[in-house]
Structures are given as structure tokens and as C-alpha cells.
N, C-alpha and C positions, 0 to 999 in steps of 0.2 A: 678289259685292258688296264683299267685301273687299279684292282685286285693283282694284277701280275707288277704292276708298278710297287706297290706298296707293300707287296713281298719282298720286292728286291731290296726295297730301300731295309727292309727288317732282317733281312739275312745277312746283307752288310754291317748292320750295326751290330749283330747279334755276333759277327765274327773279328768286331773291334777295328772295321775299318768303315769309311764315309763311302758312300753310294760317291760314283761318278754323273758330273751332271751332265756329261755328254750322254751318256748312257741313261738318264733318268729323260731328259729329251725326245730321245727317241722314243722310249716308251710311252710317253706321252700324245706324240704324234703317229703311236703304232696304227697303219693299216690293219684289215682284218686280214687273219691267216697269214702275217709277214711281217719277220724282224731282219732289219737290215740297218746291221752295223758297221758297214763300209768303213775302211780308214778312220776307225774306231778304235785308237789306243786301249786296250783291256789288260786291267792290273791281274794280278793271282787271284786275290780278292772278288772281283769281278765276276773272273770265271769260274770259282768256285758255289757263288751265289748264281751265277745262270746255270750249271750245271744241275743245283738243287734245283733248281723252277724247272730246270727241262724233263725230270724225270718224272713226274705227275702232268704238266701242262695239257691241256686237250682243245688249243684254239690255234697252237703254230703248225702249219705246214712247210713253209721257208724259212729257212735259218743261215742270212748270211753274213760271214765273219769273213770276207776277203780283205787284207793289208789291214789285217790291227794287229801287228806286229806279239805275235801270241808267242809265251813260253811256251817250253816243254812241256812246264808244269801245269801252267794255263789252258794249255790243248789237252793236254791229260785227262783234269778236271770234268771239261767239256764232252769231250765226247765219253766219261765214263757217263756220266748225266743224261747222254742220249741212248745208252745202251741197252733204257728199260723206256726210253717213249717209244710209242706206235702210234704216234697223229705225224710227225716231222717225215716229208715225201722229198724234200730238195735241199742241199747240203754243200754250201759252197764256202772253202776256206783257202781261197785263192791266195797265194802270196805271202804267207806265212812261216817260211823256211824250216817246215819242221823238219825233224831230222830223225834219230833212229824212237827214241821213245814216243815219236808224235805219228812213227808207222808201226810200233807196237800196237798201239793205243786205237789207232785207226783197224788193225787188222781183231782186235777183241768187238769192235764195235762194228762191225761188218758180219762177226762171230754169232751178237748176238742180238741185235737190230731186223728186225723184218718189216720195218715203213719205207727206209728209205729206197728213193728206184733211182734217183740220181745224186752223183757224188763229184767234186768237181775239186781238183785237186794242183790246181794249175801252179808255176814257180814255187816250188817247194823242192825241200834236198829231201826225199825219201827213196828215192832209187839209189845216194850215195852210199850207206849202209846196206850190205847184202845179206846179213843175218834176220834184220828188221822189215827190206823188204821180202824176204822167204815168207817170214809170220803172216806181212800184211796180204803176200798172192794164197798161202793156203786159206786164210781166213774169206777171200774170193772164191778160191773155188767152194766152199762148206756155202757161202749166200747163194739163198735161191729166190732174193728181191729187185736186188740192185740192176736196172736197165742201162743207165749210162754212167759209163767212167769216165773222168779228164784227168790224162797225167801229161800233161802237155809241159816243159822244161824242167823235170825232176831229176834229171843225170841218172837216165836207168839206162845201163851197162849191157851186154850181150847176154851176159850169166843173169840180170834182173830179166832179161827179156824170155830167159829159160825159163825162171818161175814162172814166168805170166805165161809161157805156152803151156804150162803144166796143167795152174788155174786154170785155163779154159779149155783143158780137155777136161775137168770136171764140173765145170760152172753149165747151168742149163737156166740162166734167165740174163745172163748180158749181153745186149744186141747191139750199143754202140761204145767205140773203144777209140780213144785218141791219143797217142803214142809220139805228137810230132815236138820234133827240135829235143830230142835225147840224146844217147849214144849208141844205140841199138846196134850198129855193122851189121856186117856180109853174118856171124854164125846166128846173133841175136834173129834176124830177118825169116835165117832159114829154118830157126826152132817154131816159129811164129807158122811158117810156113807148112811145117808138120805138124801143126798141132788143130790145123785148119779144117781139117777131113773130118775128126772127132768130134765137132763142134756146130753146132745145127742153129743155132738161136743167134749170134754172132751175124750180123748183117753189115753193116759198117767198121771198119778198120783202118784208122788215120794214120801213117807211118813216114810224112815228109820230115824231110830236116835231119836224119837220121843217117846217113851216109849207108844205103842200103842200096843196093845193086838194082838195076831197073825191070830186068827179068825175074827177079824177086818179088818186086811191087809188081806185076803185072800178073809174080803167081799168087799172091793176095788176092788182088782186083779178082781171078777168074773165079777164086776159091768164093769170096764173097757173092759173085754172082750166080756161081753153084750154091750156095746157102740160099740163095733165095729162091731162084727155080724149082730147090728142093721142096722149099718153105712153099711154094706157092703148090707145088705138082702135089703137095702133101693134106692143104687145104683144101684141094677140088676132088683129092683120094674121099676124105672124111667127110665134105659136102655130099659125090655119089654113096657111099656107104650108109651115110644118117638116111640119105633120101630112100633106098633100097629099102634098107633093114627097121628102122623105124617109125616114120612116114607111114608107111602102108600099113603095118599092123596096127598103128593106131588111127588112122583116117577112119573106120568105121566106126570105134568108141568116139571121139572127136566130133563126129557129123551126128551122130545121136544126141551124144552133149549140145549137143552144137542148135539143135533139133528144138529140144528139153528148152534149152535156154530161153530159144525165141518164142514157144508156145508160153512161157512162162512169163514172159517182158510181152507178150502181148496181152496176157489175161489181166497184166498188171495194171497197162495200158486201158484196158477199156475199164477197170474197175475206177481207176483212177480219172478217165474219164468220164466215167459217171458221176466218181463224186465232184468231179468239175464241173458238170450239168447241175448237178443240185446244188451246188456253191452259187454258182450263177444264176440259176432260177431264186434261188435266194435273196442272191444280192441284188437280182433286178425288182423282185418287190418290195427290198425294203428302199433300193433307189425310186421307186413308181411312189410310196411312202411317202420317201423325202420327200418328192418331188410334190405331192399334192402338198406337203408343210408349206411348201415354198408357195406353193402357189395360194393358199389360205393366207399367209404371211404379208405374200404382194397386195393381197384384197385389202387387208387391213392398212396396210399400208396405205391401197389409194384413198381408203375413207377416210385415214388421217389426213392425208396432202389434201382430199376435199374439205374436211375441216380446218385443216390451215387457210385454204385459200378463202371461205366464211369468213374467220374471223380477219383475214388479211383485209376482205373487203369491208368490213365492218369497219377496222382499225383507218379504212381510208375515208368512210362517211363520216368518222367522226374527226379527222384530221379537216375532208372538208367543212364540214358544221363549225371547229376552230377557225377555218380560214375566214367564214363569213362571219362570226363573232367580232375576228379581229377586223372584218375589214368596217364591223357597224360603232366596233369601239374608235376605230382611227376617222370616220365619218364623227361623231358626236366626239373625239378631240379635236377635230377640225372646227365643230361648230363652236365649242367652248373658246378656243383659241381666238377665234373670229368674234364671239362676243366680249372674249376680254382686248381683243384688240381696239374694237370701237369704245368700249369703255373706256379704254388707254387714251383714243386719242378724245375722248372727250374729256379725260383730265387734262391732260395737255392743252386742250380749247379755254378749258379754267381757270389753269396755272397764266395761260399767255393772257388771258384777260386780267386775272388778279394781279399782272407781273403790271400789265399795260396800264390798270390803274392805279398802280404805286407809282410806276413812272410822272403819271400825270398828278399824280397828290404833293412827288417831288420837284414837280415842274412848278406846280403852284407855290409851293413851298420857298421852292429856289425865288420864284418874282416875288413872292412877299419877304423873302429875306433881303433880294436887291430893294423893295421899295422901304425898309426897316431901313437899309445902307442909306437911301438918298434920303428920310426923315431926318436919321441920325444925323446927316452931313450937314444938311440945315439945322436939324437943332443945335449942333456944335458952332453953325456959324451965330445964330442967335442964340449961345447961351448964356453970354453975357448980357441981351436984353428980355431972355426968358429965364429967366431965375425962379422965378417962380413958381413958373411950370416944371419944374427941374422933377418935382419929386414924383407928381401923375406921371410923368411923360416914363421915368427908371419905372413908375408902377407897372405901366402897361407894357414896357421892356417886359420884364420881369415873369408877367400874365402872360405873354405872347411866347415867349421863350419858357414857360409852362408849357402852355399848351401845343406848343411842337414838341416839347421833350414828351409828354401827354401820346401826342399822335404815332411820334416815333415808335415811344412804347407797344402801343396798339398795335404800328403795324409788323412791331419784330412778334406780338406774342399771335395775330393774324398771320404771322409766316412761318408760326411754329405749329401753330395751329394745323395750317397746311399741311407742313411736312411732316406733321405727325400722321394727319391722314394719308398723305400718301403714299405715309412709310406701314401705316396698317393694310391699304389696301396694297401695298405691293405683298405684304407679308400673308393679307388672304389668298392674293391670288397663286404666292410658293407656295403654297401648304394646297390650296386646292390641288394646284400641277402637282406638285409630288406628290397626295392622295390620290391623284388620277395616276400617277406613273408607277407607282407602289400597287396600285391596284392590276394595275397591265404586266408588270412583271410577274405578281406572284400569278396571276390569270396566266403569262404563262411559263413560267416554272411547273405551276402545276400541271398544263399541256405536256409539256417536256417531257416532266417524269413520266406521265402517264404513257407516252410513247416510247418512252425508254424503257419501262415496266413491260410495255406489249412486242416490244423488240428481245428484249431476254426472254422474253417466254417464247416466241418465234425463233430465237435462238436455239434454245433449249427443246422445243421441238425436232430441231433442225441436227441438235447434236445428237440425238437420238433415234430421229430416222435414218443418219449416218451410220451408226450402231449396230444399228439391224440390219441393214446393208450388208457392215465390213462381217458379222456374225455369219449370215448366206452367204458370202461370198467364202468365208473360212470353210464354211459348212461342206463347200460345194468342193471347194481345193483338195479337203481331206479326204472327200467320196473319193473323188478323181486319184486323190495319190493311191487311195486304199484298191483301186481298180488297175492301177498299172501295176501294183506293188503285187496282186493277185496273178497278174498277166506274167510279171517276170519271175514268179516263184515256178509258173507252170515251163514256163521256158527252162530257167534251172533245171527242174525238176527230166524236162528231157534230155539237156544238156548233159548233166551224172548220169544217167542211164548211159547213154553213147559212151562219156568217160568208162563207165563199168565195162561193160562190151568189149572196148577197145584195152581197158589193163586184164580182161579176161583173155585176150587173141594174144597180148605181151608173157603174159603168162604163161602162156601154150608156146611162145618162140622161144621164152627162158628153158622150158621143156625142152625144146628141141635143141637148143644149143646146149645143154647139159648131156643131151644125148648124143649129141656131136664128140663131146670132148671123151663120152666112153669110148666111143667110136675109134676116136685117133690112139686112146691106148690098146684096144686089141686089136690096131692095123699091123703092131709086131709081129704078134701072133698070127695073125691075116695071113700074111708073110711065108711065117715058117712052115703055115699048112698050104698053100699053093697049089701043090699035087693032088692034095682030098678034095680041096674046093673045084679045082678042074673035073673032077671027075662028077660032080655035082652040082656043075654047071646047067647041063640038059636039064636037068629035074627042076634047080632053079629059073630057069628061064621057064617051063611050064609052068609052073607056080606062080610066076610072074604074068604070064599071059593070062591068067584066072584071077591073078588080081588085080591087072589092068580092068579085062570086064569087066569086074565088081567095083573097080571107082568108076569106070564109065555111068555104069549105072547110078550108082550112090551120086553121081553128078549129078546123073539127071534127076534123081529125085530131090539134090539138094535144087538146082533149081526150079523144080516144080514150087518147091516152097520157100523159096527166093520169089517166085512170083507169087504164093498167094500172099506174101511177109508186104510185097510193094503192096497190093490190091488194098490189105488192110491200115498199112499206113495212109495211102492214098485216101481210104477214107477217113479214117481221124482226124486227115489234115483239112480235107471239105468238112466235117464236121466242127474241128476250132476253128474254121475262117466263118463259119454260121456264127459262132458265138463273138468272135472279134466284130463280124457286121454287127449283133447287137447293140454290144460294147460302145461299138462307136455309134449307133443311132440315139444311146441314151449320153451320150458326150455332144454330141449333134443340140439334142433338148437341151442340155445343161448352157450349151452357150448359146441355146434361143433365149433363155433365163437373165442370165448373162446381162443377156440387151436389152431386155427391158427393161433390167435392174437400172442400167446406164442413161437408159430414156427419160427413169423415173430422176435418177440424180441431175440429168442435165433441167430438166422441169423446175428439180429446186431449187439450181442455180440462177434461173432465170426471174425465178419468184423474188426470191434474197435480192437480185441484183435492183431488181423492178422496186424494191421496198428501199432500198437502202439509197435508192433515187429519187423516191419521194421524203425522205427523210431528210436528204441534203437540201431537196426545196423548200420542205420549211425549214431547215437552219439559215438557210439564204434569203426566208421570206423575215424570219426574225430579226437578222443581224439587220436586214435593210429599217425596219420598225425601230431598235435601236437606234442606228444612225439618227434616222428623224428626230427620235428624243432627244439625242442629244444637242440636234444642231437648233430644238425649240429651246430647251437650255440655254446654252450659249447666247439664242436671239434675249432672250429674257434677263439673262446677266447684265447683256451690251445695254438693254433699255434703264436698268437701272442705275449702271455706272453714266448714261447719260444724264439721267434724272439726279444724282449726285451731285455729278457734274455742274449743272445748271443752279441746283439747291446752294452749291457751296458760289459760284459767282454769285448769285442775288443776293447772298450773304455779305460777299467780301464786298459788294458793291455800299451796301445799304450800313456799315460797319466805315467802310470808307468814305463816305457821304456821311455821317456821324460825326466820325472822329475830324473830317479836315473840316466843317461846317466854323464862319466865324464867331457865331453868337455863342456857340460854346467858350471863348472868351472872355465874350463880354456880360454873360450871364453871372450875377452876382456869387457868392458861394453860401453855399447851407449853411 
């Protein structure tokens, strides 16, 4: 369709005018077998470009151009265009007011057209010219294609209605004729009327609207129904004649053929069933074959899933052997913890003692410093009559307040001392704990991996005996299709035979309907010998009665072998219903296969699941071992910032006791 589109577009350019796009539209949206350009304005141009398409074209059968307002010239065009196609069957140019050259033109292509069988000619002025319609009724009577005519409101006249009684006393293939809303009258009617006896193919004849007399029409209507009783007495003449005359002389060639045939579609049958036997006994050993593959295949299978499940339990002895490591390493952190805890608190028993006798060194301190105040106060009040003791008394000031800045010293580089130790021993015992925690992680990291290592190769196992699985099961799908695919070629294969059979019996009624139709041409003949054939009648009917008994006969032989033709299908058919029971006993095995295969997969699921739940226990035994760490951590941070803590008050206390102390005053300067 698109090849007729792009014609069109190239013959309008080629004749210097633009394709229409109503008309490229449609071509576009062309159904098969049908152009329809309904109330489709068509220029000259147009029609002279569909005229060239239409005279090669071999895809339209319809071709409707009713109300597209068509020239002279236009319709001219067109139907020269169709006067050399033989695909276009249906022709309707409804509405188009041709007038004398559009029924010249019409009666050359009637002249020399033999596709079309209907032609539809409805409101058009071609019955107003009587010269043009003369051309276009002889050019009806010369066709011997056209089945149906419409001139339904074309102003044909009594004298057009003469032509067209003429035409159809010579026309022998128009059977429907529609004549109404013209001008026909009483002589038109009654030329119509005489022209009806001559005319045998004529079945229908439409003449309302036409101001025609009723006993007119009613001698139409009888005439029409004598055409057909003719038509029909004429059919059941040529039915008994074919049946007489051809029929019987050839029933015995026929039933021999016929004979021939079946012995030969059954010798075909059993060769062909036999090589269906040996196809099948074939195809059942190399299925028994497969089938032991598969069953080698399963074995190997269960001694890998038995080897899985070894090393599965292997993989758990050694998961437990880690669980009891861990639980002797978390025992002996315990115990560590607990000896650094008494350790802790026996620094602490050391620090509070060492705090307790600074306390009291500064207790002592403090009363030697009040009884230094109450000396001083005396000696201040006697120092007018100790004068001379002035300079001992500053000396021993002086030695005294030595020997406390002395003490002091002592006891800041004794609280360094300290907190050096018990900044080295905190700093032993981080470095031990995070040597023990560093050791416990990679302890288990390297678990981890190790079971991450034996879980990808349990994987990897796992993807592979999936493998081999989906491989058998493919295996088993393609046997299976390649068995039904066997099964429906053997089907086919009988199905075309019956086709053949049956376009051989089509063939023999195209025979016979072609003998039919000689039949109805020497029924003239028939006819004119009447008086010979009477006389010839007796002899025929003997000869008739001798060949009744010989098809009785030939009956009953045909069905003698109509019965042995059932016996031996009947058996064939017990014979492939043997081989379909095999068929399916080894589809039967195939899905006992099947389920074991499914048994074996549901097994592995259960395995994987069962592993992948001991693996979340120890992820959950780990994280819990973590937490611990961390929260001995934490414990260990807090004790330090406590220890800080207290380091830095005994400081600010002992810095504050220092600095507000009064003899630092009164102590002389360096």
C-alpha cells in the first residue's frame, strides 16, 4: 500500500500538479483489497494519476468514488484506467452526474473489462443522453461479467428503457437490475416486459418509482419468477443428467482409484509406522541412557552433599573448639582483671595511707607553725628586753622555715614520685589490656575469616550443585519437548494425509461439477433429440438396471473394504496408544526424577539455613564479647579520671597550703 501511495505521489508530480492530501490519506489508511474515496473531491490530475495505478494494480478489488464530484474528463480518465485491470470486482461511482461522455466511457469499459460483476451507478444523468446511453446498453449486452447493475435515479426514458430491453435480450450473466425512480412509463415497462422471455439469467428486476402500470409490474414479478423456476427446473435437469450419464460410468474407475489409494495410505501407514517403532525404541534407549546419566549424576551428587555435610560438621567442631577458647580467654580476662583490680585497690590502700600521712605531717606542721605564732608573739612582746637573743631566735626562724620549705620539697617530689608510679602502672596495665584485646580481636578476626573462607566455599559448593540441578532439569525439559515435538509431528503427519484424501474427494466433485456444466450445454441438444432419446429410453433403462447391480455390488465390495480399512486403523490406533503408554511411563520416571531432585534441593536448604544460624550465633556471641570490652574500657577510663581527679586535689590542696602558709612571709629573702 505504500508502494501505491508513492506512485501516486510520483505521477502527480511527474504531470506538474501536487498530490491531494485528502487522497494521500487515504492511501495511507488503505484497508486490504479497498479504496474508498467517498465524498472525495478529485481534481483531473488526480484521476488521471489513479487511472494510471489502476491499470497494472493487482491488490484492489473495491474501488469507491461515490459524490467526489468527478468531471467528464475525470471519469474518462478513470475508467479508461480500468479497462485493462482484472483484480477490481466492485465499482461504485454513485452521485457523480455523469452525463453523455461519462456513459460513453462507461459502455467502452463494460466493452472491455471482464473483472468487474458489480457496478453501481446510482444519481447520475446518463439515461438523459439517448445516443450515449445506446453505446453504454450495447456495450451490456457484448459483457458477459457484470452480475449487478444500479441505475437507480438516472432519467432513463421509455426509449433508454428500449435499449436496455435490447441489452438483455442479449446479455447472459446479469442477474440483478435496479431501474427505480426513472422515467420508464407504460411503453418503457412493456418493452421490459418483452424482453423478459429471452432472458434466462435475469432474477431480480427493481422498477418502483417509475410510473409503470401495476399489471406490468406484476408481469415482471411472474416473468422473474419464471426465470427462476426455470433456473432452478434447469439445475435438477443437469444434477439428474450428470448423475445418469457421468456418475456411473465413472464409479467403477473411481472405486478402483479409490481402492489403489487406500491400499497405498495404508502400506504408507504401516511403513511409517514402523519407522515410528524404531524412532521410539530409539528414543527409549537413549531416554533409559539419559536416564541412568541422571541417575550416576544424583550419586555423585549425594556424595558431594555427603561431603558437604563432613566438612559442615567439621566447620562446627571447630566453631565449637573457638567457642571454648573464647570462653578460656574470657575466664583468664577475668582473672587478670580481678588481679589488677586488687592490685588497684591496693594502690589506693597506699595512696590513702600516703594522703593520711601527709595529712598528719601537715597537721604537725600546722601546730608547729601555731606554736612558732605564739613564740613569735612572746618574743615580739619581749623583744625589747631580748635583744639579744634577737639574732638565735631569726636563726632558728630561718633553720625552721628551712626545714619545712626542706619537708615540703620532699613531700611534693614523694607525690611525684607517686604519681609517676601510678601513672607507669596505669600505663602497664593499658598496654597489658590492649595487648590482651589486640590479641582477642585478631584471635578473632582470624576466626571470622576463617569461617567466612568455609562459608564461600560452602557457597560455592552450593552454587554448583544448583548448576547441575538447573543442567538436569534443562536436560530433562528438552527430552520432554523433543518427545512431544515427535508426538505432534506424528499427529501432523496423519492430519496431511486426511487433508490429502479429502482435497483428493474435492477434486473428484470439481470433476464432477465440470461435468455438470458440459451436461447443461448439451441439455439443448437433449432437447432437440427428444423423439431419438424416447425411443431409447427401454434400452436405457436396461442398461441402467445392469448398472444399478454393478454399483450394488461394487458397494458392497467397497464396503467390504471400508471394513477391512476400519480393522486396520483400529489397529494402528491400539498400536500408538502402546507407544503413548510408554511415552508416558518414561514421563512418569522423568518426574519420579524430578522429586528427588527437589528432595535433594529442599535438603540444601535446610543445611545453608541450619549454617547461616550458627553463624549469626557466633556474630551475636562476638558482638556480646565486644560489648564486655568495651564497657571494661570505659570501667578503666572512669578509674583513671578518678585517679586524676584526686592527684590533681592533693595537689591544689598541698600548692594551697603552700602558697597561703604565713611564714612564707616572714621568711627572710635569698
Amino acid at each position: 500500500m505504500e508502494e501505491f501511495r508513492r506512485s501516486y505521489s510520483r505521477l502527480c508530480k511527474e504531470s506538474g500538479a501536487e498530490p491531494q492530501e485528502a487522497v494521500l490519506q487515504q492511501l495511507h489508511q488503505l484497508p486490504r483489497g479497498r479504496l474508498d474515496l467517498a465524498t472525495q473531491s478529485l481534481t483531473v490530475d488526480t484521476c488521471r494519476a489513479l487511472g494510471k495505478l489502476l491499470q497494472n494494480q493487482t491488490v484492489l478489488t473495491e474501488l469507491i468514488l461515490s459524490d467526489c464530484m468527478l468531471s467528464e474528463e475525470g471519469a474518462t480518465l478513470l475508467f479508461q484506467g480500468l479497462c485493462a485491470n482484472t483484480i477490481v470486482q466492485f465499482l461504485d461511482v454513485k452521485g457523480n452526474n455523469l452525463r453523455a461522455a461519462g456513459a460513453e466511457a462507461l459502455g467502452k469499459l463494460l466493452r472491455q473489462n471482464r473483472s468487474i460483476q458489480s457496478l453501481t451507478l446510482e444519481w447520475n444523468n446518463i439515461g438523459a443522453w439517448e445516443d450515449a446511453f445506446a453505446t453504454f446498453c450495447g456495450a451490456l449486452a457484448a459483457n458477459s461479467t457484470l452480475q449487478q447493475l444500479d441505475l437507480r435515479n438516472n432519467q432513463i426514458s421509455h426509449k433508454g428503457a428500449e435499449e436496455l430491453a435490447l441489452a438483455l435480450k442479449g446479455n447472459t450473466s446479469l442477474q440483478q437490475l435496479d431501474l427505480r425512480w426513472n422515467n420508464i412509463g407504460l411503453l418503457g415497462g412493456r418493452a421490459l416486459v418483452n424482453c423478459l422471455p429471452s432472458n434466462r439469467t435475469l432474477w431480480r428486476l427493481d422498477l418502483a418509482g417509475n410510473n409503470i402500470p401495476g399489471d406490468i409490474l406484476r408481469a415482471v414479478e411472474q416473468a422473474m419468477d419464471h426465470n427462476q423456476d426455470r433456473h432452478t427446473a434447469f439445475q435438477e435437469n443437469q444434477a439428474r443428467t450428470s448423475i445418469l450419464s457421468k456418475e456411473v460410468q465413472h464409479l467403477q474407475e473411481e472405486k478402483s482409484k479409490q481402492f489403489l489409494d487406500l491400499m497405498e495410505t495404508i502400506n504408507k501407514q504401516r511403513e511409517e509406522m514402523a519407522r515410528n517403532s524404531r524412532a521410539s525404541a530409539a528414543r527409549v534407549g537413549q531416554l533409559q541412557e539419559a536416564l541412568n546419566e541422571r541417575h550416576s549424576i544424583i550419586n555423585a551428587l549425594k556424595a558431594k552433599l555427603q561431603m558437604t555435610e563432613a566438612a559442615l560438621a567439621l566447620s562446627e567442631q571447630k566453631a565449637q573448639d573457638l567457642g571454648e577458647l573464647l570462653a578460656t580467654v574470657e575466664q583468664e580476662r577475668q582473672s587478670v582483671s580481678q588481679r589488677q583490680e586488687k592490685e588497684r585497690k591496693l594502690e589506693q590502700q597506699e595512696a590513702s595511707d600516703r594522703e593520711s600521712k601527709l595529712l598528719r605531717d601537715l597537721s604537725a606542721a600546722s601546730e608547729k607553725n601555731l606554736m612558732l605564732r605564739s613564740q613569735v608573739d612572746e618574743l615580739e612582746r619581749k623583744v625589747k628586753s631580748q635583744q639579744e637573743h634577737l639574732f638565735l631566735t631569726r636563726q632558728e626562724l630561718t633553720n625552721t622555715s628551712a626545714e619545712l620549705k626542706i619537708r615540703a620539697i620532699q613531700a611534693e617530689e614523694r607525690l611525684d614520685v607517686e604519681k609517676r608510679r601510678a601513672k607507669q602502672s596505669m600505663e602497664d596495665l593499658e598496654k597489658l589490656c590492649s595487648k590482651e584485646v589486640d590479641h582477642m580481636t585478631r584471635h578473632l578476626e582470624e576466626s571470622e575469616r576463617a569461617m567466612q573462607e568455609r562459608v564461600q566455599r560452602l557457597e560455592a559448593v552450593r552454587l554448583s550443585l544448583e548448576e547441575e540441578l538447573s543442567r538436569v532439569k534443562a536436560a530433562a525439559l528438552s527430552e520432554r519437548g523433543q518427545a512431544e515435538e515427535e508426538l505432534i509431528k506424528a499427529r501432523n503427519q496423519a492430519r496431511l494425509e486426511e487433508q490429502h484424501r479429502l482435497a483428493h474427494l474435492e477434486e473428484k466433485m470439481r470433476l464432477l461439477a465440470q461435468a455438470r456444466d458440459e451436461a447443461q450445454s448439451t441439455c439443448l441438444q437433449q432437447k432437440q433429440l427428444v423423439a431419438e432419446a424416447q425411443a431409447r429410453t427401454s434400452q436405457l433403462n436396461l442398461q441402467l438396471e445392469g448398472q444399478r447391480r454393478r454399483q450394488e455390488e461394487l458397494q458392497q465390495e467397497l464396503s467390504n473394504k471400508d471394513q477391512e480399512k476400519v480393522a486396520e486403523v483400529t489397529r494402528v490406533r491400539v498400536e500408538m496408544q502402546e507407544q503413548m503408554g510408554r511415552l508416558q511411563a518414561d514421563l512418569v520416571s522423568q518426574e519420579a526424577l524430578k522429586e528427588k531432585v527437589a528432595a535433594l534441593e529442599r535438603q540444601l536448604k535446610v543445611i545453608a539455613s541450619e549454617h547461616r544460624e550458627a553463624l549469626l550465633d557466633r556474630e551475636s556471641e562476638n558482638s556480646s564479647l565486644r560489648e564486655k570490652l568495651r564497657l571494661r574500657e570505659a570501667e578503666i577510663i572512669r578509674i583513671r579520671e578518678e585517679e586524676a581527679q584526686r592527684a590533681s586535689f592533693l595537689q591544689n590542696a598541698v600548692l594551697a597550703y603552700v602558697q597561703g602558709s604565713p611564714l612564707r612571709a616572714l621568711s627572710p629573702p635569698k
